[in-house]
N, C-alpha and C positions, 0 to 999 in steps of 0.2 A: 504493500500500500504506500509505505513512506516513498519508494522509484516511482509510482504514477504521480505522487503530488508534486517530486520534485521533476519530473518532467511537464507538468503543468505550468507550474509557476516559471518554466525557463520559456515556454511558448509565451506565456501570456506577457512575460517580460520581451519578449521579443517584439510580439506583437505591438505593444505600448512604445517604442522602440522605433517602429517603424512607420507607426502613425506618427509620432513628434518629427517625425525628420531632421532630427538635429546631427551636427558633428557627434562623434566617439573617437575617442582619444584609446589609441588603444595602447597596451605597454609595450615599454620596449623592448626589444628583438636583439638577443648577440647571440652569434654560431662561430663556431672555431673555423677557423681555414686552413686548407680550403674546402667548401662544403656548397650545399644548395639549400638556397632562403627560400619557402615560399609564404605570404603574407594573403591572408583572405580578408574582406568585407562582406556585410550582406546587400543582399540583391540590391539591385538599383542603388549601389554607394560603390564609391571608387576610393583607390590609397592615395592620398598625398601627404608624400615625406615631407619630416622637418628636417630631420639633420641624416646622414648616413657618414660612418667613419668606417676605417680601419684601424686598430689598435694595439700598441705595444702593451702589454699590462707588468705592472710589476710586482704582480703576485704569480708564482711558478706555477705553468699550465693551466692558468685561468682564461678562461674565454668570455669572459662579460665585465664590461666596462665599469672603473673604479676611477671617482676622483685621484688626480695627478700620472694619470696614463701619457702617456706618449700615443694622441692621435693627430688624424689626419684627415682632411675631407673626402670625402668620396661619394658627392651628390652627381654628379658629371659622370658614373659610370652606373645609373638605377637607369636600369630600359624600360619601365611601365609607364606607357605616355601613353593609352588607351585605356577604354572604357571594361575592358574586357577583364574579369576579374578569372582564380585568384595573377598575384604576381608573384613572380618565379625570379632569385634571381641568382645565378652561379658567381662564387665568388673566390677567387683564387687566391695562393697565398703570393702577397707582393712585399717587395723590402723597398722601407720607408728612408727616403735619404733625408727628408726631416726628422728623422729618428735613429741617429746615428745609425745609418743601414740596417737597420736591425728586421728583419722580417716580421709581420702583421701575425699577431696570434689570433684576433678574432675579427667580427665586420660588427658592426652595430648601428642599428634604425632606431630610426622614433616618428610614427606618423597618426596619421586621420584616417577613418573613415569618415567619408564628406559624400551628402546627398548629391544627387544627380539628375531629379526631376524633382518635382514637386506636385502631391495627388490636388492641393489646391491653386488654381492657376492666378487667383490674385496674389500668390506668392512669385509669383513669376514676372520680371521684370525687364524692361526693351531700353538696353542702353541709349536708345535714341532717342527715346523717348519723356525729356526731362521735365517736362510739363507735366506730368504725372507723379507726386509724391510716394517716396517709399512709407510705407503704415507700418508694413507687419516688422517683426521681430526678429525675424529672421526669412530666409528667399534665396531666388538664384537671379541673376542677372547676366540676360545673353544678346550677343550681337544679329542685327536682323539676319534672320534667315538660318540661323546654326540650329543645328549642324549641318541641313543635307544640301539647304541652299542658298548657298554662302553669296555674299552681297559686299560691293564694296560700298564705302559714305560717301556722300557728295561735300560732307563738309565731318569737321573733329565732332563727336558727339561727347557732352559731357553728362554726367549722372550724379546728383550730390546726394550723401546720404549725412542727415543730421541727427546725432545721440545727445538724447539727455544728460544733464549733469550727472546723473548719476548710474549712467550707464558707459560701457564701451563699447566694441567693434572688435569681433573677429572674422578675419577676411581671407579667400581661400580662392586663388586661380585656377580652377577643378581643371579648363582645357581652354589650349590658347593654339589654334594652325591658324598663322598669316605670314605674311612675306619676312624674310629678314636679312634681305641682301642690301637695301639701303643705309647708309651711313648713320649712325648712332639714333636706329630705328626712327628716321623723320619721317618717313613714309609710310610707313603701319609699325601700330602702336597698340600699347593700354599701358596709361602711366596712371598707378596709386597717388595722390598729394595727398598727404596728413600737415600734421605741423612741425614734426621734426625733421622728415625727411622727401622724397621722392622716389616711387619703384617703377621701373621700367622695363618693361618690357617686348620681343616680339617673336616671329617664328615658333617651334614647337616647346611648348612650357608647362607645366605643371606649378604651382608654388604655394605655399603656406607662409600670407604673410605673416612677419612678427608681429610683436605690441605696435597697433596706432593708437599712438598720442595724440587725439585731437574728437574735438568735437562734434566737425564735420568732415568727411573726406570725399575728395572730390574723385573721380574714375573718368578718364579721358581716352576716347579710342578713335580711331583713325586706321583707315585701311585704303590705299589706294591699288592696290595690287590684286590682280585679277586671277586664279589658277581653279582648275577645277577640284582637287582636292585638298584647297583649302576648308574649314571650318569655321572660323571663325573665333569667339569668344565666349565663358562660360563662367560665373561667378559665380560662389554661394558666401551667405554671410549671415551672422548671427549678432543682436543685439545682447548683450548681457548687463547686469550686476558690474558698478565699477569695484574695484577694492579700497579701502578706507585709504592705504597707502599709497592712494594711487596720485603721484603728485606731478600730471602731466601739465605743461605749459599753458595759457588760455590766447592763443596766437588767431588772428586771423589766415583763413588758408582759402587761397587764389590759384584757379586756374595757371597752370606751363602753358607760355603764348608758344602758339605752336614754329614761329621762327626761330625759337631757343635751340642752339644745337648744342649747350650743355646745361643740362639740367638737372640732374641726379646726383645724388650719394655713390650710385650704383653704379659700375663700371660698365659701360654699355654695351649692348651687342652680346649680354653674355647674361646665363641662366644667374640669379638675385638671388643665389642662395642666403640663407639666414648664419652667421657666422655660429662656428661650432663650439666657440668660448661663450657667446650669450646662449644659444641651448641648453647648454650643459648647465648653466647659471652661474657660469663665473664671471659673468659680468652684467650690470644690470641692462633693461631692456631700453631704456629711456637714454641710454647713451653709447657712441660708436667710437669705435677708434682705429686710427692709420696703424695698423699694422702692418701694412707694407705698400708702396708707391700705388696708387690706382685705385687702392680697394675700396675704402670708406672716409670720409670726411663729413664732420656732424655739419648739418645744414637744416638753416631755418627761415620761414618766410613770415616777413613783420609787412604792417601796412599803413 
């Protein structure tokens, strides 16, 4: 009797689950190397990574990640950039020359599962459409015609979404296919503004942004580029609870005029991973730092 109730209560939690359609944070993932990851959601929810490393450990024959490890990024080698669930991903053992040569003992994730429809379609949102208030609490936000009949803009479409005091913004680039052969993406785009920084992006993308710091943020997309299997763009996002400590700036945030050809924090032309020192939480969220020529520089916009 006690297996029917506890297979009860796992359905019904499911079910409940699947009706909120919210994000699920699932734990994190380490396997020793080299080995095969594979990482499931449920139906109609797709993975998007936050961080993925390789990892020296420095506990003997450990395979799962301990503060003061010797890692290393490794978002640039996850192949699940489709809808297609589970993800699978083979990962070999490699020597870290940021780690005195030393060979990788294990791999280690940390991702979402993040909707991918929504059964209520006033949760469904037309980047283009800015005349139209965002209400609910959480939604998806897509560019006309995605997936199957991709469109280009005749002009940038901007999307603001504005959170209460006492709430924030968790925001999640579920799928991005547009052009990305134009120089520091001016020609097809979707740039995040908050108030601390700028995200940028174009071409084939996945991304989980970090903490926005801001009130309202603005979502700017622009596609001038024509292909037949492109897609386009696909947001989801969640309104939450801000935290008491939460001591973000109170800045005005404007529009990137679109003749700007540099604009970002973010090095362009190139996948906006989340650094793997603020993941881990060795550093706080509300702040960036140059660690090396190109990467990050704090940027804010006053008015």
């Amino acid at each position: 009797m006690s297996k029917i109730i506890y297979i009860t209560l796992y359905i019904l939690q499911y079910i409940v689950f699947t009706n909120e359609q919210n994000v699920q944070t699932m734990p994190p993932q380490d396997t020793c190397v080299p080995s095969t990851l594979t990482l499931h959601c449920p139906n109609n929810y797709i993975i998007i990574f936050r961080t993925a490393s390789y990892g020296v450990s420095q506990i003997p024959d450990s395979c799962t990640y301990t503060p003061g490890d010797c890692i290393v990024d490794a978002m640039n080698s996850i192949p699940c950039l489709n809808d297609t669930a589970p993800c699978t991903i083979y990962v070999p053992n490699k020597k870290l020359s940021q780690c005195n040569d030393q060979q990788s003992h294990y791999f280690h994730v940390e991702y979402d599962c993040v909707p991918i429809s929504m059964d209520d379609s006033s949760k469904v949102y037309n980047i283009c459409e800015n005349g139209t208030d965002i209400t609910t609490n959480h939604g998806i936000i897509r560019s006309p015609g995605y997936p199957t009949q991709f469109q280009t803009t005749t002009f940038e479409c901007f999307r603001s979404i504005h959170i209460p005091d006492n709430k924030t913004i968790n925001l999640w680039l579920s799928d991005l296919y547009i052009d990305s052969t134009s120089t520091n993406c001016v020609n097809d785009h979707v740039y995040v503004v908050d108030n601390v920084q700028t995200y940028k992006h174009c071409g084939l993308k996945r991304y989980a942004y970090p903490y926005l710091c801001s009130s309202t943020i603005i979502i700017q997309y622009l596609v001038t580029t024509n292909l037949s299997i492109y897609r386009g763009m696909r947001m989801y996002f969640e309104i939450i609870d801000r935290s008491i400590n939460d001591n973000c700036p109170n800045f005005t945030v404007t529009p990137i005029p679109m003749s700007t050809t540099t604009i970002t924090t973010i090095q362009p032309g190139t996948t906006t991973n989340t650094p793997i020192y603020v993941q881990l939480g060795i550093a706080s969220p509300l702040r960036t730092f140059q660690i090396c020529s190109g990467k990050q520089i704090q940027h804010f916009i006053f008015i």
